[in-house]
N, C-alpha and C positions, 0 to 999 in steps of 0.2 A: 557780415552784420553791419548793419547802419550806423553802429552808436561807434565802430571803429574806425570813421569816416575823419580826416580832417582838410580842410581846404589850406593849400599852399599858397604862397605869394605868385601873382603870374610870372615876375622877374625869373624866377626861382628856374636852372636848367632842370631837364630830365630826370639826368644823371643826380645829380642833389638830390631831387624828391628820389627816388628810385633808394636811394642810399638813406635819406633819414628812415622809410618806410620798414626798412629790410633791417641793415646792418647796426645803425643809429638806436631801432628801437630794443633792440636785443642787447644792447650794448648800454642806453638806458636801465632800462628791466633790470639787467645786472648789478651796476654800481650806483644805485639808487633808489631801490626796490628789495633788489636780492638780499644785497649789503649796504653799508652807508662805508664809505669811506671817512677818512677823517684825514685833517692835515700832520704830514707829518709818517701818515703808515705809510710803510714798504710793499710796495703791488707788484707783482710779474704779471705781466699778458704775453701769453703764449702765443708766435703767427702775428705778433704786433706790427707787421707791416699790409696784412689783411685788413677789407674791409672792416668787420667788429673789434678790429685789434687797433686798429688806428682809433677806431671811437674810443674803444676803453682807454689808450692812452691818454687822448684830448683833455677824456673827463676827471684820471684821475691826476692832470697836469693843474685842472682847474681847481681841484681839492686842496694843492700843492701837496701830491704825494710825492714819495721818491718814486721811479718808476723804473722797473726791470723790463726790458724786450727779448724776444728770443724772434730768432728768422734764420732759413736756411740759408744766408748766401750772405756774403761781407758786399755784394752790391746794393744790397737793402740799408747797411749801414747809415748813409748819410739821409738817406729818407727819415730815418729814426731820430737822428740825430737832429733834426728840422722840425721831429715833432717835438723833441723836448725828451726824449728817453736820457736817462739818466747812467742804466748802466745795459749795453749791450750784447746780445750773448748770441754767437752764431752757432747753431745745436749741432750743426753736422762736422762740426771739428773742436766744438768744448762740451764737455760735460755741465749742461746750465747746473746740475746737482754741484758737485764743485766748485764751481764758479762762484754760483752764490754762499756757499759757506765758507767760505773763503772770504768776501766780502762782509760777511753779515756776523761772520761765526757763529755764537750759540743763540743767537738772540733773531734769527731766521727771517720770514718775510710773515706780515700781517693777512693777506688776502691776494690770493690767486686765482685768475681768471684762466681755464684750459678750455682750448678748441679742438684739441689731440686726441686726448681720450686716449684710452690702452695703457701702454705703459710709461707712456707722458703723465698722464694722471697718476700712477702708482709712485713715480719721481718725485712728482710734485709734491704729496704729502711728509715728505723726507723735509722738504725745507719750511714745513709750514709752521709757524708759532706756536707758541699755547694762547687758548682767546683767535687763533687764525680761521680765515675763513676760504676754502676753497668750493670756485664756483665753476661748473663741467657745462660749457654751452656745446658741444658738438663732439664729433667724433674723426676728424681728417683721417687718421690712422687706417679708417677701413677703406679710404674712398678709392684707393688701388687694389684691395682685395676681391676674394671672389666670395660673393655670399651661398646661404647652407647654413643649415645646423650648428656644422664642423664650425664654421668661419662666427659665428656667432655667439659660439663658445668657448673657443680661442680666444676670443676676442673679449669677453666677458670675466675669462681669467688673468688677463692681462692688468686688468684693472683691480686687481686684486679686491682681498673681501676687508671688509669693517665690521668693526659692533660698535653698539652703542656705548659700550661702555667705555672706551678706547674712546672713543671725544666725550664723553664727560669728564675723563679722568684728565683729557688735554683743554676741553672747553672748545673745541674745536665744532666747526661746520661744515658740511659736506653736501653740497647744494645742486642740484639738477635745474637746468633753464631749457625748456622748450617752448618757443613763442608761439607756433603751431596751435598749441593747446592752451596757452592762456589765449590765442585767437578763437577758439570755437568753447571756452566755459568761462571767460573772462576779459569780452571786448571793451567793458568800462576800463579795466585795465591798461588794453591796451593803448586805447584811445590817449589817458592820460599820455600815455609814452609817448606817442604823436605827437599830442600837443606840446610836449615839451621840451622836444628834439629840433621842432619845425621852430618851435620861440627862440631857443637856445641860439641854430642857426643863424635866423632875423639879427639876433642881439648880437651875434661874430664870437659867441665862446666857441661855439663846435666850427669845423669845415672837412668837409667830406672829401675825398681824395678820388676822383674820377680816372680806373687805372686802365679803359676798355672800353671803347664803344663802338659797336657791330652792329651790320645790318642784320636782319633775318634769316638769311639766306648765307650769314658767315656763326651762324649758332653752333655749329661745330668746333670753331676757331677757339669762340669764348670757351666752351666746355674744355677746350684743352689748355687752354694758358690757363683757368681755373682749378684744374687738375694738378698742371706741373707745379704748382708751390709760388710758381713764379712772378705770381700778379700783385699789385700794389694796390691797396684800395678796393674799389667797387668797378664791375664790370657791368656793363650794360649793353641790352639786346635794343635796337629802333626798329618798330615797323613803320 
């Protein structure tokens, strides 16, 4: 759609536009649309060393929230540490459920950003406030599985069930972000998010973390460092 159009600066690398376009705008959408953040709330981003997870950081660094990270690997650490995370959490030898109640005790985290989905998600709401707001942009959990029925199912009970009355009684949110589809019934939308990712960048609040770039002909390469958990940032394909 035309109206999702927005002109970048020529200065501006690839990789940069590639990243505000993609990870930037979903990562807008999020913490600015979804929710509002406020100075002062408690945020986890899930994969906060991923492309959308470094944005969601950035921006809610610029809120001045506290900020919680979760990453599989303590060589991600100082990456985090650079963005400004506040408290670190490596998922594959801590329990973040613990972690954070343990930090936080009863008084838990304000707004959670998951990219996991399954039973990341189903964790999540363990530590989530009353008045909290939990936002589900993705699903990493299935990307090594095999799809089917079965696997869809599985997968759909992982994330356990809600009612509504269970967030009213908590005040709680429970928020689904698919950019996809505000792209094809809501490009005014998205356009905003464009424009305000590429200004933000111009102004030096946001900077996108370039963790990969491949010829065409190495598209496989990318798919797999993408896959293993292992990449930092935004990865990009040049033809």
């Amino acid at each position: 759609n035309s109206k999702a159009v927005v002109k970048v600066p020529e200065q501006m690398e690839n990789g940069v536009a590639v990243a505000l376009a993609t990870q930037y705008c979903t990562a807008y959408y999020c913490a600015h649309i979804a929710v509002t953040l406020f100075e002062g709330d408690h945020v986890l981003v899930h994969s906060a060393a991923g492309g959308v997870g470094t944005a969601l950081v950035q921006m809610a660094k610029n809120k001045g929230c506290v900020v919680y990270g979760t990453v599989g690997s303590n060589d991600k650490f100082k990456y985090l540490e650079n963005l400004g995370v506040d408290h670190i959490i490596n998922y594959q030898s801590t329990d973040f459920v613990q972690e954070i109640k343990q930090i936080r005790g009863p008084q838990r985290l304000d707004v959670i950003f998951d990219a996991v989905g399954g039973t990341n998600y189903r964790k999540s709401k363990r530590v989530l406030s009353y008045g909290g707001r939990l936002v589900s942009y993705g699903i990493a959990e299935r990307t090594d599985k095999k799809g089917g029925l079965l696997s869809d199912l599985t997968m759909a009970w992982r994330f356990g069930f809600l009612h509504p009355i269970l967030l009213l009684m908590k005040s709680q949110g429970m928020i689904g972000v698919n950019m996809l589809r505000i792209a094809d019934h809501k490009p005014t939308v998205l356009q905003r998010c464009l424009k305000e990712v590429v200004q933000m960048s111009v102004e030096g609040k946001i900077a996108p973390t370039v963790g990969g770039v491949f010829k065409s002909d190495e598209i496989h390469q990318a798919h797999q460092l993408l896959e293993s958990r292992g990449s930092v940032g935004k990865i990009v394909v040049e033809w």
